[in-house]
N, C-alpha and C positions, 0 to 999 in steps of 0.2 A: 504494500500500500504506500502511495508515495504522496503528496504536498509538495506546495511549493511555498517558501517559507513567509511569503507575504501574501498567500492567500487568505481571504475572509471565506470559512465554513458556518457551514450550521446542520443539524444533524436532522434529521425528519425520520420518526420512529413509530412504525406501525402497532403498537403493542401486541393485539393480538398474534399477529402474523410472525412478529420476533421470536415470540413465545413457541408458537411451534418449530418455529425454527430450532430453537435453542433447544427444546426438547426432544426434539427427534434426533439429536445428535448427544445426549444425554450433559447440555451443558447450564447450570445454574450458574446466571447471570448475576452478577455484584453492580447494580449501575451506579454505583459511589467509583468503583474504579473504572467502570465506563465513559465516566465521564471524565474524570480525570486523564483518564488516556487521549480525549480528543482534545481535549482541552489544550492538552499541550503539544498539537499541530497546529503551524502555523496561527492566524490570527483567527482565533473561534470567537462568534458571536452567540450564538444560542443553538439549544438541544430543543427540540418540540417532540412531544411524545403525546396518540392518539390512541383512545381508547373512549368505549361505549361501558356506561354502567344502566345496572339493569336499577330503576331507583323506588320501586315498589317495593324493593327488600328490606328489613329491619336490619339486617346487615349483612354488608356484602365483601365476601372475604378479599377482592381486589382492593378495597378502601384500604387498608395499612400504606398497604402498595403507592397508590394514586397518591395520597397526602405526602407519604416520605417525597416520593420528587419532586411535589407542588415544593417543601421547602428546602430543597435540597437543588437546587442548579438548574432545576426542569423547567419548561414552561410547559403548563397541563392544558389539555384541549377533550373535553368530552362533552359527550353527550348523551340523552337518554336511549335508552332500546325502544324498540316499536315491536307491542305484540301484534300476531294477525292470525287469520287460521287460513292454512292454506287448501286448494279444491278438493285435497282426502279428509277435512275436516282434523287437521292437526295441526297444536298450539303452534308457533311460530316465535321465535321473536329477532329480531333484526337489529343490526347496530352497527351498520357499514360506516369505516370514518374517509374512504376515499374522497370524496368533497371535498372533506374538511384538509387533507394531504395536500389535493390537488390547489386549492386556493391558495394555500399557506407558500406552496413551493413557487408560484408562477407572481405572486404578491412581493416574495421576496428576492425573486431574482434580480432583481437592477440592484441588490444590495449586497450580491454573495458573487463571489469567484467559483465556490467549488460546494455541494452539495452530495452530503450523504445521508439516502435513503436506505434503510432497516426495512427490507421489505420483501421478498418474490413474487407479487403479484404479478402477473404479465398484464392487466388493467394499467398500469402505471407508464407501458413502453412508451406512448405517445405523449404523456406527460414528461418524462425526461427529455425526448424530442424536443419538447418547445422550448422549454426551460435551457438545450441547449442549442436551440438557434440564439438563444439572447445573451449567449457568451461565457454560461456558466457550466463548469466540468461535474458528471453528476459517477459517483461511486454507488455502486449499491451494494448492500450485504443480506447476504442468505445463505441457503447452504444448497449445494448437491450432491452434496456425499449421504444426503439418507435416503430410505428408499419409501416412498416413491421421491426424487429429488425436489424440495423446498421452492426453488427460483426457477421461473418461468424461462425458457430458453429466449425468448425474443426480447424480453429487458433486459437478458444478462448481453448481448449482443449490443442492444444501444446505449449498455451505460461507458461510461470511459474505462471505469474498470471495473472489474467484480471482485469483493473481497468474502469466499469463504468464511462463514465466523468460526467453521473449525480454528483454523489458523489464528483465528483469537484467544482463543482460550485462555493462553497466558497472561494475555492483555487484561482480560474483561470478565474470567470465571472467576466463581467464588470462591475462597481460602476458607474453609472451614474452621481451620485452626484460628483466623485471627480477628481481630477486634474492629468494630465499625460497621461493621457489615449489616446492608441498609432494611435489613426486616427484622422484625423484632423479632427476640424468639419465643417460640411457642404456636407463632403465629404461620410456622413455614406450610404444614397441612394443611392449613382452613385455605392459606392465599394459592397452592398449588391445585386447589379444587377449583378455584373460583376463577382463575386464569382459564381453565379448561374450560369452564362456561362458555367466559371469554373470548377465547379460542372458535367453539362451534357458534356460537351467538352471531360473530361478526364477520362467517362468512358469507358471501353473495351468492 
């Protein structure tokens, strides 16, 4: 993964979608040292990370999760789920933040040099498209080493690069052994169920 040392980043993070990522390669994410690792590329401006909470619940095990990075270096973008029932007469509920990705990235690019998207949707190819006719270099990260492979082949093709987050791991996984580490404990079950949610909820 390379930078150039006076570009302006900013990170654009699909939650759900990181989430299987990371999990289908069996990797618990630390985004306290997520962050600090981009952080210290070139000229970083901001991390956005998107996620759908379901807000009819008394409590919902992603909420630890959300609030750590609301104060912790994130800027948080959610929204509510939409139930429905679909034509076999089953519950539904929906929580796509594509929109919300897609505005944020095309808003920000007269500001950014180089963007990296946390993402494999192949919905998003033609959004990096635009984003780099207007002069910004776009990374995207997912993974293809699970099976079935995480990242869509046609966005791995139009981003500048693609970074594996196997290849992270060092960077970005969690140290068990050590101290800071951005979930409280006790709380790692409840938030590992409720990502899963998460996870099905917010596909299209």
């Amino acid at each position: 993964m390379y930078f150039y040392s006076n570009e302006r980043i900013a990170l654009f993070i699909d939650g759900s979608n990181l989430y299987a990522a990371a999990k289908s390669i069996g990797l618990d994410i630390d985004y306290k040292r997520l962050l600090e690792f981009f952080s210290g590329q070139s000229n970083f401006i901001r991390a956005y990370y998107y996620t759908a909470l379901i807000d009819d619940q008394e409590y919902s095990p992603i909420r630890p999760l959300v609030d750590w990075l609301d104060y912790n270096g994130y800027t948080m973008i959610t929204k509510p789920t939409k139930e429905f029932t679909d034509s076999a007469g089953r519950r539904k509920i929906k929580g796509n933040m594509d929109i919300e990705i897609a505005i944020d990235m095309m808003e920000m690019a007269d500001k950014l040099d180089h963007m990296v998207l946390f993402s494999g949707d192949g919905d998003f190819r033609r959004l990096v498209e635009a984003v780099q006719n207007k002069g910004v270099r776009v990374t995207v990260i997912s993974t293809v080493k699970s099976l079935p492979p995480m990242c869509a082949d046609e966005l791995r093709r139009q981003s500048d690069q693609f970074v594996d987050i196997v290849d992270l791991k060092d960077q970005i996984g969690r140290d068990h052994g050590s101290k800071g580490i951005p979930i409280p404990e006790g709380l790692e079950e409840d938030l590992d169920e409720g990502l899963e949610e998460d996870e099905l909820v917010t596909s299209s």
